[in-house]
N, C-alpha and C positions, 0 to 999 in steps of 0.2 A: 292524781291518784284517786282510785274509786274503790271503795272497799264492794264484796263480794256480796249477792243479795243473800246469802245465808248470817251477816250480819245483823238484818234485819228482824230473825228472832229474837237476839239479847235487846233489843230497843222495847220488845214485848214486854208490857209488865205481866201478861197472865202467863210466859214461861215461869214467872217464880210459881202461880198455883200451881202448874203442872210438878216443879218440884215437889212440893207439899202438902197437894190433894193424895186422900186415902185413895181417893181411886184409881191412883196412877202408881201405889208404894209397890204393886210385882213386877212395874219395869226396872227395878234399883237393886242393887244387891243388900243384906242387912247394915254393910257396912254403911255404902249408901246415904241408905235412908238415917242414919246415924250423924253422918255428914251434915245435912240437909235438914234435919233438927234441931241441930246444933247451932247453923249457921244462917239459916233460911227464914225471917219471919213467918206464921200462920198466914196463910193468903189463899182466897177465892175469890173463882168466878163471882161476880153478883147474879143471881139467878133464883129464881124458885127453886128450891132441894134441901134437902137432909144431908148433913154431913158433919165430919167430927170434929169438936177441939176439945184440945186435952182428955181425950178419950171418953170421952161425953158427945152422943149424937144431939143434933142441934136444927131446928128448920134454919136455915140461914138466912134469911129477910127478915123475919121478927129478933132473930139475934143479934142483925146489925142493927135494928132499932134500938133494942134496951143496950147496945156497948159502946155507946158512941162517944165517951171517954176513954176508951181504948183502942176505937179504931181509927183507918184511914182509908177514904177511898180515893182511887184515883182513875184515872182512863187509862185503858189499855193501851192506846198509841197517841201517846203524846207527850211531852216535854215539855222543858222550863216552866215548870210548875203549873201550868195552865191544866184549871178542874181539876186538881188536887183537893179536899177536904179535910185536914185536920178534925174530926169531931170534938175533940177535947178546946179547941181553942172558937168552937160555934155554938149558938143555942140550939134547942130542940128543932125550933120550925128551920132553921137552916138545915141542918140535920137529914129533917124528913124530905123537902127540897131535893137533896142531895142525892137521896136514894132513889126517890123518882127518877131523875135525871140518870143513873146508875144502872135503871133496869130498863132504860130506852136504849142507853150505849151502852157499848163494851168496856164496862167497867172492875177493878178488881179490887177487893176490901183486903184489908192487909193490920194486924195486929199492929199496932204501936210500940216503936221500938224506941226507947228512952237514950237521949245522947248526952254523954260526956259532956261538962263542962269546962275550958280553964282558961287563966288570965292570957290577955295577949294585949297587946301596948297599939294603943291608936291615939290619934291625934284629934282632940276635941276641944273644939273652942278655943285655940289658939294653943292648950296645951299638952304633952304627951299625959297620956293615962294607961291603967291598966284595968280591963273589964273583961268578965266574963261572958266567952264568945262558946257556944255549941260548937261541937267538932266533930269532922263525917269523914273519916280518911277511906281512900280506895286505891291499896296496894297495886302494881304491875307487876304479875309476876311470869315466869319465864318456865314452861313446860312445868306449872305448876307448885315449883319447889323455890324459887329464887325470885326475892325482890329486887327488881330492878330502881323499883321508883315509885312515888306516889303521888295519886289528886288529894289534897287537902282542898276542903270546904270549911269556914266558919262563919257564923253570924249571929245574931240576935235573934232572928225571928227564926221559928220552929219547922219552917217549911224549909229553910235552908237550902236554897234554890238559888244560885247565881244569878241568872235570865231569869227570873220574878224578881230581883233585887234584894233577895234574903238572904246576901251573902257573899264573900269574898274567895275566890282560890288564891291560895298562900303554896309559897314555895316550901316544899318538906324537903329534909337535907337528912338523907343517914354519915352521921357524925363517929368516923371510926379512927383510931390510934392507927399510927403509922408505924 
């Protein structure tokens, strides 16, 4: 089976900027952009320019500098964690590195989104335990309205990345009365 090359968008990380760039909010209806607010972290191109967060205009290069506790950059096409940057978990001079790196490739800076923690039972050292694992669910659902099913992701480390080894997929169960 080969999925269609119009897949190959969602694999984009800068389809989410195009979500949530100003410059793109008259292709969406208000509801939309409401939507997409709501659901969609802050995310830009990496690029020389002016643009807004939080309704505040912003050069966007010297703002990824001073938020690098709030941000993340990643590559625009690419996977299993590879050139991802957590700012919050590097120092400055990584940091700056990263940006470099960032405006030679297609890269996209993307607001920090804080994950859920809770216990879950693994086997250490011979004995079972309960530790708090980061949790990343990604619902399937069905013309929109109806879950089918979900990807659970947990782990320890914050990149939470299966294929970089920061994490497990677990099986999620919707548990309904009969």
């Amino acid at each position: 089976m080969v999925n269609p090359f119009r897949c190959k968008l969602l694999h984009k990380k800068a389809s989410l900027a195009v979500l949530s760039d100003e410059r793109q909010a008259p292709l969406f209806t208000m509801d939309e952009q409401a939507a997409v607010a709501a659901h969609v972290p802050w995310t830009r191109v990496v690029e020389e320019r002016r643009t807004t967060h939080q309704g505040s205009s912003v050069d966007l290069l010297p703002f990824i500098a001073a938020r690098r506790e709030q941000l993340v950059l990643k590559p625009n096409d690419d996977y299993g964690g590879k050139g991802i940057v957590l700012g919050w978990t590097v120092d400055d001079s990584t940091w700056q590195q990263a940006i470099t790196t960032a405006r030679a490739e297609p890269y996209i800076v993307q607001e920090r989104v804080d994950l859920p923690a809770e216990p879950f039972p693994a086997w250490i050292g011979g004995s079972l335990q309960l530790a708090d694992r980061m949790l990343d669910t990604a619902p399937f659902l069905v013309d929109g309205v109806t879950v089918s099913g979900c990807l659970t992701r947990i782990a320890t480390d914050p990149l939470l990345n299966v294929t970089a080894g920061g994490g497990s997929n677990v099986p999620t169960f919707l548990v309904e009365e009969r």
